[in-house]
C-alpha positions in Angstrom: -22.8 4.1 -2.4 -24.3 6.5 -4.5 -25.0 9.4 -1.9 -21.0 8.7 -1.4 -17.5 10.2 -2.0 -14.4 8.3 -1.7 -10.8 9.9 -1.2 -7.9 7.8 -1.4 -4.9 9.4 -0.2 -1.6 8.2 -2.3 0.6 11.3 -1.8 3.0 10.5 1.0 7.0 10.3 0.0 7.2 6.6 1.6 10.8 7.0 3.0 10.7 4.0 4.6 10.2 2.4 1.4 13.2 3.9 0.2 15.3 3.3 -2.4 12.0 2.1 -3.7 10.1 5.1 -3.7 13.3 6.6 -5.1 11.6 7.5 -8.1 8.0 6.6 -7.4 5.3 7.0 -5.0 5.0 4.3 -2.2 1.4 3.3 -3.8 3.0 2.5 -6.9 5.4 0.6 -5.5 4.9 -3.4 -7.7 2.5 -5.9 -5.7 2.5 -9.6 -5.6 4.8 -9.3 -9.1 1.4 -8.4 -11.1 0.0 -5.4 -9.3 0.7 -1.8 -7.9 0.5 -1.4 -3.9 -2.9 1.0 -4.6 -4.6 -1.7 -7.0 -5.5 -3.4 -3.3 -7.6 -0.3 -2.3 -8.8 0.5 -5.6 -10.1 -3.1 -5.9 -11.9 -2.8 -2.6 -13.4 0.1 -4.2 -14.9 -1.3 -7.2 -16.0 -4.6 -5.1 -18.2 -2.8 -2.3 -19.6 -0.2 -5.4 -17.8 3.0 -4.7 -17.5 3.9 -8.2 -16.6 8.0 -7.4 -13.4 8.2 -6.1 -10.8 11.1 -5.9 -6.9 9.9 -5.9 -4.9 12.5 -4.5 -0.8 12.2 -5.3 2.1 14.5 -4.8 5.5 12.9 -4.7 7.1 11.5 -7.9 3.5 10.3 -8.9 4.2 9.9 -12.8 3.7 6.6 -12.9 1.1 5.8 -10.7 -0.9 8.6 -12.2 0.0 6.6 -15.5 -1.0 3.3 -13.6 -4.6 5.2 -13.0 -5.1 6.8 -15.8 -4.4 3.7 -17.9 -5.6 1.1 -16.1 -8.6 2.4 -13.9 -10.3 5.1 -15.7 -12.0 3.1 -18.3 -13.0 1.0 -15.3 -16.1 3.2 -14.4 -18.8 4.8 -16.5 -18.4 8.2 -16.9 -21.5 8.8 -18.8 -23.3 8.0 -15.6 -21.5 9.9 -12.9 -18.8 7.4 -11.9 -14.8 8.6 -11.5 -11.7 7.6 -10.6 -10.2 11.3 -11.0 -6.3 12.4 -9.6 -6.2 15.2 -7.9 -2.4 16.5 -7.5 -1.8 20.2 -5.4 -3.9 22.9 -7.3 -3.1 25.0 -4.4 -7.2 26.2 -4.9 -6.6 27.3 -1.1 -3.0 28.7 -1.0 0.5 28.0 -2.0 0.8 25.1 -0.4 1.1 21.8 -1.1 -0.4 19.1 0.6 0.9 19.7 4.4 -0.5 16.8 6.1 -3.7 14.0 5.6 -6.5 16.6 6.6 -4.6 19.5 4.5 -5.1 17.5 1.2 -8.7 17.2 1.8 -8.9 20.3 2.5 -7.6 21.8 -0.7 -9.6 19.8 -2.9 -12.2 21.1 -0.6 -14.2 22.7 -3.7 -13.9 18.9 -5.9 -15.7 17.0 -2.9 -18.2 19.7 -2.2 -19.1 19.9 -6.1 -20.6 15.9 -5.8 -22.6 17.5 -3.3 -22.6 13.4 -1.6 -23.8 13.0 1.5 -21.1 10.9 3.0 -16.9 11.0 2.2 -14.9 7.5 3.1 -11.9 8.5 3.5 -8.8 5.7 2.4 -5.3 5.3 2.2 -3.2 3.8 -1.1 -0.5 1.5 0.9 -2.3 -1.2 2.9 -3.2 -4.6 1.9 -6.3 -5.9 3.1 -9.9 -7.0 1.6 -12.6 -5.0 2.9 -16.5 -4.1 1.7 -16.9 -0.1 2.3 -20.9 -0.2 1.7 -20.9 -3.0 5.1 -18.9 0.2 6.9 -21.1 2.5 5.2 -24.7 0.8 6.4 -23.1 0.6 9.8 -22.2 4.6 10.0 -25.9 4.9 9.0 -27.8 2.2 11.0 -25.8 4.3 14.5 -26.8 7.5 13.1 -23.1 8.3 13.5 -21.5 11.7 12.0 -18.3 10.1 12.2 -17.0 6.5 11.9 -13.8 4.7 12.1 -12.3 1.3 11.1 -10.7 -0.6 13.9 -8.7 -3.9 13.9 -7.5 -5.5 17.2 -3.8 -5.3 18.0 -1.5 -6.5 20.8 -0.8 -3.4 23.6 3.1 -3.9 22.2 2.3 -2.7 18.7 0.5 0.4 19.5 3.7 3.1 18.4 2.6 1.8 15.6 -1.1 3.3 15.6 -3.3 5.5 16.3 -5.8 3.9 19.0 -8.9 4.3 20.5 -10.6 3.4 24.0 -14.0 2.4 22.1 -17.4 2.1 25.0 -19.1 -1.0 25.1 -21.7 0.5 22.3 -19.0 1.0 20.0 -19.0 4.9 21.2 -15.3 6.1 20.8 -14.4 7.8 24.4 -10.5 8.4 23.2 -8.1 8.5 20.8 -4.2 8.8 21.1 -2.0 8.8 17.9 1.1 6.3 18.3 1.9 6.2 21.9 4.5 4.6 22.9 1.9 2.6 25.6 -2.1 3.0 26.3 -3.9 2.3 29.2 -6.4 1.6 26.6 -8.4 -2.0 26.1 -10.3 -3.6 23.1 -14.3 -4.1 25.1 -14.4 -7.3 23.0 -10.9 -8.3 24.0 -9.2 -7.3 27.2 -5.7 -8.8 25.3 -6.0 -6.3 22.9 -6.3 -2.6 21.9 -8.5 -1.1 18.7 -6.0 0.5 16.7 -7.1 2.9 13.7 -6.9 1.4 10.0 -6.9 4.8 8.5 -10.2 4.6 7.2 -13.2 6.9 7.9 -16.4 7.2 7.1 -17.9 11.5 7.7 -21.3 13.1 7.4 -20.0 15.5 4.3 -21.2 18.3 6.7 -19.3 17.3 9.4 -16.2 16.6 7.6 -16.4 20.2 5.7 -16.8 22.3 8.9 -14.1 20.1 11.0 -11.5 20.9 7.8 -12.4 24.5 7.2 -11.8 24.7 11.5 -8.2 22.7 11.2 -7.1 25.0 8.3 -7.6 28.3 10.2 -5.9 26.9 13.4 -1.9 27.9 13.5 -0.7 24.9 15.5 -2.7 22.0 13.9 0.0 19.5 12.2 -3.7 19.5 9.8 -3.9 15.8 10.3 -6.6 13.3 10.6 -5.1 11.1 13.6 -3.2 14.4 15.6 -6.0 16.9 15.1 -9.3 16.1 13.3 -10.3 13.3 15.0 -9.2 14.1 18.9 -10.7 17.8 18.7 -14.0 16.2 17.6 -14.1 14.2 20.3 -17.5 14.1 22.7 -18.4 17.0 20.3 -19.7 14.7 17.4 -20.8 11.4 17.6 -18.0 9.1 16.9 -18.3 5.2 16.9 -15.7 2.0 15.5 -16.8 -0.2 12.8 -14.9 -3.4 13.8 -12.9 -4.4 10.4 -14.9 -7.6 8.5 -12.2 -9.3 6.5 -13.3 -10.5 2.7 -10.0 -12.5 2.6 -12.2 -15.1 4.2 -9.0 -16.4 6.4 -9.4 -17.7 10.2 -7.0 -14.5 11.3 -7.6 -11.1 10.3 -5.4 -9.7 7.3 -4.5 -6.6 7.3 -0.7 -5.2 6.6 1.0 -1.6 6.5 3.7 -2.3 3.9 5.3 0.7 4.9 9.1 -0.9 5.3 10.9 -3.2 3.9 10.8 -5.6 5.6 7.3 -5.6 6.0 6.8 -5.3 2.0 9.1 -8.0 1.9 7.4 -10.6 3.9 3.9 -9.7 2.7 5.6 -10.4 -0.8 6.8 -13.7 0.5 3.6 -14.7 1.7 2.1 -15.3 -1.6 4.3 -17.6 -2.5 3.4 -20.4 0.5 1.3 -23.0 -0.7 -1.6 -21.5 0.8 -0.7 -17.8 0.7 -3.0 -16.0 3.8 -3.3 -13.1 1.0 -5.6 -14.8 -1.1 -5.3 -13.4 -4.4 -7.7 -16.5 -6.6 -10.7 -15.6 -4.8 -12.6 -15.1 -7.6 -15.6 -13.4 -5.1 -13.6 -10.2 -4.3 -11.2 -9.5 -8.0 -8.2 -7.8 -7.5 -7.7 -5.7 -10.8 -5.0 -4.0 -12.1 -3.2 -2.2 -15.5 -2.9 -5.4 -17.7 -0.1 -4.8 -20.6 0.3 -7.4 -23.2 3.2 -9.7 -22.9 3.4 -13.5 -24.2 3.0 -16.3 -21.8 5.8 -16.8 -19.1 7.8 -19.9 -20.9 10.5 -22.5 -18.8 13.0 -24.3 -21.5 15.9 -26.4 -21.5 16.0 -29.3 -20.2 19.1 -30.6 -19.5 21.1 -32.1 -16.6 22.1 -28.6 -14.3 20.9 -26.4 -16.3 16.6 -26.9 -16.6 14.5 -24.1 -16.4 11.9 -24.3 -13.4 10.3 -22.4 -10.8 8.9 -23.8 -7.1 6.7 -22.0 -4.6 6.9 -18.7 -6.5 5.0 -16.3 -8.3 5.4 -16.1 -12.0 4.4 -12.9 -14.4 3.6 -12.4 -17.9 6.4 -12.1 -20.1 9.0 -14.2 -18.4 11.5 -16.7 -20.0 13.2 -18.7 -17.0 16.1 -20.2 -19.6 17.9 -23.4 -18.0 17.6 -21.6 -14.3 16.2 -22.4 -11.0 13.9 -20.3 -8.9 12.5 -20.8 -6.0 10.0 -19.0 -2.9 10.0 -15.9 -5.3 8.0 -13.2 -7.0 8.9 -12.5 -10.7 7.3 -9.4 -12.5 6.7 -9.2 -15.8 9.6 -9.4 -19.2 11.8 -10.3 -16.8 14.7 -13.2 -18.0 16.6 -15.4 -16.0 19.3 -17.0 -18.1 21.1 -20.6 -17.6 23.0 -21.7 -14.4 21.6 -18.7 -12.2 19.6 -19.4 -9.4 17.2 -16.7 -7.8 15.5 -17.8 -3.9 13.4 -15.8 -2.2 13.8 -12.6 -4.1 11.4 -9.9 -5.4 12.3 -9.2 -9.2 10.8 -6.2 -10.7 9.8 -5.9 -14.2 12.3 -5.9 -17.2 15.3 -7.1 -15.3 17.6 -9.4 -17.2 20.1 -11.6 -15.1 23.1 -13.4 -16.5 24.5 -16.6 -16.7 25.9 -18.3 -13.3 24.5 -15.4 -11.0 23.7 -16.7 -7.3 20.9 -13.8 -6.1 19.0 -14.5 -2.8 16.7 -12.7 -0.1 17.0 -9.9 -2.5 14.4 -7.1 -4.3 15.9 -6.1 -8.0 14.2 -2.9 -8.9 13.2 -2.5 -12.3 15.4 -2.2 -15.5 18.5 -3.5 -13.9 20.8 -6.0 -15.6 22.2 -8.2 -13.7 26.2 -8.9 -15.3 26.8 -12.8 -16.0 28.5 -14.1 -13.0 26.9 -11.8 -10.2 26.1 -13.0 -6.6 24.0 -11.4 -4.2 22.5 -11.9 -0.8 25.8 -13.9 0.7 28.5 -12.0 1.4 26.8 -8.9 3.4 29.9 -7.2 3.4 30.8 -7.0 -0.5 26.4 -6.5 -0.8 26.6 -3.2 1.5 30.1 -2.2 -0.6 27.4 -2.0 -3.5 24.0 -2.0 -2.8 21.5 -1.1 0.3 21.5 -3.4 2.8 18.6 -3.4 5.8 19.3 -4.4 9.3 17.8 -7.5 8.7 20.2 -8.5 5.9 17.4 -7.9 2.9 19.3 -6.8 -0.2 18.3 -4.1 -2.3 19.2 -3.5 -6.2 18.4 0.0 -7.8 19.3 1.0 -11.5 21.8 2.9 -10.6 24.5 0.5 -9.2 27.4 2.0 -10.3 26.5 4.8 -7.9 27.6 2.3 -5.3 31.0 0.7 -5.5 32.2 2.2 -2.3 30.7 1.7 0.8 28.0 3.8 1.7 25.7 4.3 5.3 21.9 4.5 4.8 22.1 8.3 5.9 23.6 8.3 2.5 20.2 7.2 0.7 18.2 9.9 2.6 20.0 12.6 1.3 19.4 11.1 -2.4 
């Protein structure tokens, strides 16, 4: 890795995430109660030995750029080379910001070049998955490839989801479509399945620097990776797929886009099973993160109805579960859960206080909210949506600002926030 660049990309706006990325960028977005959605990638990072990495951010990225700055930074040594250095829009190449995934490259242009490293992985901040870069890395090398791209098998259904690729049966890509809604394409290891794209890439620097300086000068190029970099270099460089080698060490193959809610929301849940598929006590493959000093998490009183305790869930520093019950959750840190409540199968962000006698299920409480004594959430749908945003699926969501919500809203209302 050290002939290598890494560039994470963490600046997209997430609206799918909303109101969560409200006021912060989808890879800051809490993980698994203890962690930031980008700590997953930045993990992988440090485990396979890519120690140079460029972040680059653009919407509402003060905290994560806090997050990094005060929690990865002092990771690496700087005295020898090593970096994990933010990169927001400089607008070096014009006044721009960053207009797509090959754009923000692009303009940072002049940072990569200045490594001078002979090969630039290219990752994204908002998927959770374990995987060892350097196993991609000796692959691109050992097929003499100028291009290489992580694939994971998916069912034909899913592929709007993607972008795919018909893949030869030497691991040759022959074609590449970016979220169709069907393919005629087929996985050559598995006729069930298609090889979708995981958004990781592995360039010659060379190659990389000529194909970006070509997208930039071309008027109709949407200057992304999966629309433009990669289909106009098709047959014209040699292009293979790395086949995606899981460290979560699980029989089925973890990877997930937490993109939506729903989808953050059952990824969420999943660590709270008894054996979680996410396997975040594998002491082989660390997942680190920005530790701030709290006490321990502390469970009192202990009498009939009102005993503090917590089953299948996930509990933070800093918490104080006083004479309440929780259950199949995931509790960030200083948060307080005070007698007679009951919270099941919730997400509670960090420094939320809830009240006596509140009832709160399948629900995500963003940070800083107080909950008033006496509040119930998650089972009347139609008083939830008078008051707070409500997905199709019936998953609750609590900003700071509920007062903003006491009459009843649409969720066009929350993309014109």
């Amino acid at each position: 890795m050290k002939d290598t660049v890494g560039v994470l990309l963490a600046g997209g706006a997430g609206e799918r995430l909303f109101p969560l990325t409200r006021d912060r960028a989808k890879p800051a977005v809490p993980f698994g109660g203890h962690y930031r959605i980008i700590d997953i990638t930045l993990s992988n990072c440090i485990n396979s030995g890519l120690r140079r990495v460029f972040i680059m951010t653009q919407y509402k990225a003060l905290s994560l750029n806090r997050h990094i700055r005060e929690g990865w930074t002092g990771i690496v040594a700087q005295e020898l080379g090593e970096f994990f250095d933010l990169l927001p829009p400089m607008q070096r190449t014009g006044a721009n910001w960053y207009m797509g995934t090959a754009d923000a490259v692009y303009q940072n242009i002049y940072s990569i070049g200045s490594e001078q490293p002979k090969y630039v992985i290219i990752l994204s901040g908002d998927h959770i998955y374990k995987m060892d870069y350097s196993r991609m890395l000796d692959y691109h090398i050992a097929q003499k490839a100028e291009i290489t791209l992580a694939t994971l098998p998916i069912a034909p259904n899913e592929v709007s989801r993607f972008g795919v690729v018909e893949v030869g049966p030497t691991a040759e890509i022959r074609g590449f479509e970016e979220k169709p809604a069907s393919t005629t394409f087929r996985s050559p290891f598995n006729p069930d399945a298609v090889d979708a794209s995981m958004g990781i890439y592995i360039f010659n620097t060379d190659t990389l620097l000529k194909a970006l300086i070509a997208d930039a000068e071309d008027p109709n190029s949407k200057h992304d990776f999966g629309h433009n970099i990669l289909p106009n270099m098709l047959g014209k460089k040699k292009m293979v797929a790395y086949s995606f080698v899981d460290e979560n060490k699980q029989q089925a193959l973890y990877w997930r886009d937490v993109g939506t809610l729903d989808a953050y929301y059952d990824a969420n849940m999943d660590l709270c099973s008894v054996s979680p598929t996410f396997n975040l006590y594998d002491i082989s493959w660390p997942i680190r993160t920005r530790v701030r000093q709290y006490p321990p998490a502390k469970f009192v009183l202990g009498e009939p109805g009102r005993t503090g305790t917590a089953i299948n869930s996930v509990i933070t520093a800093g918490v104080i579960i006083s004479g309440a019950a929780v259950s199949n959750s995931v509790i960030s840190q200083d948060v307080r859960v005070n007698s007679y409540s009951e919270v099941d199968q919730s997400i509670i962000f960090s420094h939320v206080s809830i009240g006596r006698h509140c009832r709160i299920r399948k629900a995500i409480i963003d940070r800083d909210v107080q909950i008033p004594e006496g509040t119930v959430i998650g089972y009347d749908p139609v008083e939830d949506k008078r008051r707070y945003f409500v997905t199709p699926s019936g998953l609750t969501i609590v900003t700071r600002d509920v007062s903003l919500f006491e009459n009843p809203v649409d969720p066009e209302f929350f993309k014109r926030m």
